[in-house]
C-alpha positions as CSV (number, residue, x, y, z in Angstrom):
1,X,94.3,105.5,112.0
2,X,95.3,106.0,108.2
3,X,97.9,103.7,107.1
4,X,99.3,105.6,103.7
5,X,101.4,102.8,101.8
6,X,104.5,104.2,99.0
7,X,105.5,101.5,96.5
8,X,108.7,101.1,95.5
9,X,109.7,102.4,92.0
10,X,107.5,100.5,89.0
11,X,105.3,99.3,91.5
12,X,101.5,100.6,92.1
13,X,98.8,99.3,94.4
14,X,98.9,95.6,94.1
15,X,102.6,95.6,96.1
16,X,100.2,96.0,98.6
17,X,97.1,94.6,98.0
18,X,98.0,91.1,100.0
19,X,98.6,93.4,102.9
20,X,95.4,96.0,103.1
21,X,93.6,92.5,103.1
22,X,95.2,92.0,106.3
23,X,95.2,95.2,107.2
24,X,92.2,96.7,106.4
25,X,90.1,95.8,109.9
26,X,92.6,98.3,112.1
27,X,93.5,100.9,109.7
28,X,91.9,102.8,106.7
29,X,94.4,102.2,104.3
30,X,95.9,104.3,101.0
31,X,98.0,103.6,98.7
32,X,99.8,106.7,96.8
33,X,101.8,106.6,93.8
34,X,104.6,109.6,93.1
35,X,105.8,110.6,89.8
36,X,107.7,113.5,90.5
37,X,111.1,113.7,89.8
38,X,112.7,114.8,93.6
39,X,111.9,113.6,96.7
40,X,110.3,116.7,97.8
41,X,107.9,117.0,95.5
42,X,107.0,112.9,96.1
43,X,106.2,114.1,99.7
44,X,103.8,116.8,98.8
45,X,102.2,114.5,96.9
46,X,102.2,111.5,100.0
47,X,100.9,114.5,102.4
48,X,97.8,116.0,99.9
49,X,96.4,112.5,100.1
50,X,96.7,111.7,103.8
51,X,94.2,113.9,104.7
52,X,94.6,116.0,108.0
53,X,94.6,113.0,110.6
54,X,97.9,112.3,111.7
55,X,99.1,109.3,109.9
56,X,101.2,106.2,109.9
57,X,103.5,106.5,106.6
58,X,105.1,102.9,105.0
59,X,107.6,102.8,102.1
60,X,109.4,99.5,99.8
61,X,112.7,101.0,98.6
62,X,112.0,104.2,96.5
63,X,108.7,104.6,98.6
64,X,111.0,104.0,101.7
65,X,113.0,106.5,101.2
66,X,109.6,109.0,99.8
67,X,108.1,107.9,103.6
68,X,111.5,108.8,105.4
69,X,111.3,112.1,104.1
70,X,107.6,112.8,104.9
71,X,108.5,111.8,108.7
72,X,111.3,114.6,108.5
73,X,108.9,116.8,106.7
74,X,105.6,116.8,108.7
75,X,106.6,115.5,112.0
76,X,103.5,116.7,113.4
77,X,101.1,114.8,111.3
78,X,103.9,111.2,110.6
79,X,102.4,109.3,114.0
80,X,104.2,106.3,112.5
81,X,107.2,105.0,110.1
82,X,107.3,101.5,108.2
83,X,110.5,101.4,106.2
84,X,111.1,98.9,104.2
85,X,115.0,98.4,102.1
86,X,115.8,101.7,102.0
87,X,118.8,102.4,103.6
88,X,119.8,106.4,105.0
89,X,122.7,107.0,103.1
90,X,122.7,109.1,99.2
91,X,123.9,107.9,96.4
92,X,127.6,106.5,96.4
93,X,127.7,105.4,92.8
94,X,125.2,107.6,89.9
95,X,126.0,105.1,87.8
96,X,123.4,102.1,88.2
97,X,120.6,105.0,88.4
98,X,121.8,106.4,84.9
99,X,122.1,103.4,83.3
100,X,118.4,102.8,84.2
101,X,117.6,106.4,83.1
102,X,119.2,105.4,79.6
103,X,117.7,102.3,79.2
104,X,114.3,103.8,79.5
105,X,115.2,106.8,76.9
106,X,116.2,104.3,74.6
107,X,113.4,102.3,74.7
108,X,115.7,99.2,76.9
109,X,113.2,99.2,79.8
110,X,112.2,95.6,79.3
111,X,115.7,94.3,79.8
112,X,116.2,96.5,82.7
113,X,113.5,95.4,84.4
114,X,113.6,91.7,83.8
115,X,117.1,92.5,85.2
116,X,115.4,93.8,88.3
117,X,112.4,91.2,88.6
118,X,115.1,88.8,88.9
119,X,117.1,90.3,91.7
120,X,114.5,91.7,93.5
121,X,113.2,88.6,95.5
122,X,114.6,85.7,96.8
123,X,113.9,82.9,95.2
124,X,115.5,79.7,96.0
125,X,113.7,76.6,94.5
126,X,111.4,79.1,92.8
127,X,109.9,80.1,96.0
128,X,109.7,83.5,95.3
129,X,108.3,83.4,91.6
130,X,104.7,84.7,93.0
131,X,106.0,87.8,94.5
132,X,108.4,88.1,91.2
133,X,105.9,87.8,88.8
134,X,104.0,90.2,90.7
135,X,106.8,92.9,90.5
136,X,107.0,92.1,86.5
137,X,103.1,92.5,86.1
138,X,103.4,96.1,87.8
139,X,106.5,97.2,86.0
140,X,105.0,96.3,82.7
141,X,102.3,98.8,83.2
142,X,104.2,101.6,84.6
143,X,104.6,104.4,82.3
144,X,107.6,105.9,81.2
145,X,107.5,109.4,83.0
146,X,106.9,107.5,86.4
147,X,109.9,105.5,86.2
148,X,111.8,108.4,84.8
149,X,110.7,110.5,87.5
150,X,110.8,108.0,90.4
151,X,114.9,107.5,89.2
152,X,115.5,111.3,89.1
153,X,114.2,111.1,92.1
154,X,116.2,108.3,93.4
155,X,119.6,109.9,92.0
156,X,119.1,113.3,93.6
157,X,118.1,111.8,97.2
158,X,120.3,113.3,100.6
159,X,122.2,111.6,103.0
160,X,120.0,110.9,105.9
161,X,122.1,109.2,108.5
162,X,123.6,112.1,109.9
163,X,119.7,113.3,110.4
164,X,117.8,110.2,111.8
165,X,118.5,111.0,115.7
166,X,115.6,114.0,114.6
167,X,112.6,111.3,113.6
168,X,111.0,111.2,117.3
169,X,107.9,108.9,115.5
170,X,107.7,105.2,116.4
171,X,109.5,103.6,113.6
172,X,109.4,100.5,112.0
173,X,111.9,98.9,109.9
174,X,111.4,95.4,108.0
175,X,114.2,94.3,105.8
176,X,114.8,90.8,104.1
177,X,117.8,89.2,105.1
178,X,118.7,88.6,101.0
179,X,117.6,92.0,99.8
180,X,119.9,92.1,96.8
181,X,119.2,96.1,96.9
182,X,119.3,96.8,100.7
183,X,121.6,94.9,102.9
184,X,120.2,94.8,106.3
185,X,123.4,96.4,107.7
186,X,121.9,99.2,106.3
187,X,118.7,98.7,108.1
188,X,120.4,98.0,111.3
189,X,122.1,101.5,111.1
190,X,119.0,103.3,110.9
191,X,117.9,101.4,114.0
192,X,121.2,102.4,116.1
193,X,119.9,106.1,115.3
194,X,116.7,106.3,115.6
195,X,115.4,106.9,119.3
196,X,112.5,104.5,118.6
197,X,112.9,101.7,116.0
198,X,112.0,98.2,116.2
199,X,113.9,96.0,113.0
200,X,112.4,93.3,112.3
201,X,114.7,90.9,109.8
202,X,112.6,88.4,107.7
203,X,114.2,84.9,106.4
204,X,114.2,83.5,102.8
205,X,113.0,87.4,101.9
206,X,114.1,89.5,99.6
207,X,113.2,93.2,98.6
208,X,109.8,93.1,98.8
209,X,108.6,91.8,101.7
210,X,104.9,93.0,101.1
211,X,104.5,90.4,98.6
212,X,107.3,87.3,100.3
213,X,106.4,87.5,103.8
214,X,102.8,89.1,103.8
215,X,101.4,87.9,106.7
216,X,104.8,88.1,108.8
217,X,104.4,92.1,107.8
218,X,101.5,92.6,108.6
219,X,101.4,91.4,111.9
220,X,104.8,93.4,112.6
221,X,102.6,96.5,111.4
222,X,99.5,95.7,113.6
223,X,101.8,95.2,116.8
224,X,103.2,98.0,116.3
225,X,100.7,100.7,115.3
226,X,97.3,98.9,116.1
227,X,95.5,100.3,119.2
C-alpha cells in the first residue's frame, strides 16, 4: 500500500528519510510537500500525488493537520491516518502565527526558527541535538513562499473536534510526551473521538517523533497498517 508522508511546516523529505528506510520493504512510500496557503488547497495537492490506490496518509504538525483533512476529504481513497502533534482544535490565539508571518516579511526568519529548532525536540543532556539539527538543516532551505503559505495555512485551519466521530479510517496517533507544540491531552482527545484510534505516547520525545524515536514509529506504523 502507498504510505504518503506530510512534513510539518519548513520541513521537506528528510523528516522522513530515517523512516522510509524502515519503511520502505511494506509500503511504497511518498513524501509530498504543500505550499498553498489553506488547508484545502494542501489536500488537493496530498491527493494529485497519491495516485488512485487507496492510501495510508501521515502528517508532523502542519502535515498533521494537512493529513486530517485529506481523511475528511476523500474518505474513500484515506485507508489509513498517522497523526502526528496536531491537535483537532482551530486557532485560539492568531497571534504566535502572525508574529511568524512578520518575521518572515521582514526578513527575521532566522531568529524565528532558531526559536523553533530549539523548542521543537526534547533535548535533555543534548539528546535530541540530531533530530534538532535536522529540523534547522531543512528550515534553512525552505523558501519563503512555502513558509508563508504553510502559516496562512495554519492560521486559517477549522475546528475539527466537533467533526472527528465522521473519520471511520483506522487511525493512528503518535505524540511525544514533551511536545512543546502539541500537548498530548490534545492527542488523547482525538482518540476519545475517533471510532478507531490507537495513541501511542513516546518518552523523552518531543515534536518530531520521525526523527527522536524513528524506529519506535515505525514499528507503530507497520503494526498498524502492514498486511
Amino acid at each position: 500500500m502507498r504510505l504518503v508522508f506530510v512534513p510539518a511546516l519548513a520541513c521537506d523529505a528528510d523528516l522522513y528519510a530515517p523512516l522510509i528506510e524502515r519503511l520502505g520493504a511494506d509500503f511504497d512510500c511518498i513524501t509530498v510537500v504543500p505550499a498553498q496557503p489553506t488547508l484545502r488547497e494542501c489536500v488537493g495537492a496530498v491527493l494529485a500525488a497519491a495516485g488512485s490506490e487507496r492510501f495510508v496518509v501521515c502528517g508532523t504538525s502542519f502535515g498533521g493537520h494537512v493529513a486530517r483533512e485529506t481523511a475528511f476529504a476523500a474518505p474513500d481513497r484515506v485507508a489509513g491516518l498517522v497523526i502526528m502533534g496536531a491537535g483537532a482544535a482551530g486557532v485560539a490565539d492568531p497571534a504566535p502565527l502572525e508574529k511568524r508571518r512578520a518575521a518572515i516579511e521582514s526578513g527575521r526568519r532566522a531568529e524565528m526558527l532558531e526559536e523553533m529548532a530549539r523548542a521543537i525536540v526534547f533535548e535533555p543532556d543534548g539528546r535530541g541535538r540530531t533530530a534538532a539539527d535536522g529540523f534547522r538543516r531543512m528550515a534553512a532551505r525552505c523558501p519563503d513562499a512555502t513558509l508563508l503559505a504553510q502559516n496562512e495555512a495554519l492560521l486559517s485551519r477549522p475546528d475539527r473536534r466537533a467533526d472527528l466521530g465522521s473519520l471511520s479510517c483506522r487511525t493512528l496517533l503518535v505524540w511525544g510526551e514533551h511536545d512543546a507544540f502539541s500537548p498530548v491531552a490534545a492527542a488523547r482527545e482525538i482518540a476519545a473521538a475517533l471510532p478507531d484510534a490507537e495513541l501511542i505516547v513516546l518518552p523523552d520525545c518531543g515534536h518530531l517523533p520521525s526523527l527522536e524515536a524513528t524506529t519506535r514509529v515505525a514499528d507503530a506504523i507497520r503494526a498498524r497498517f502492514a498486511g
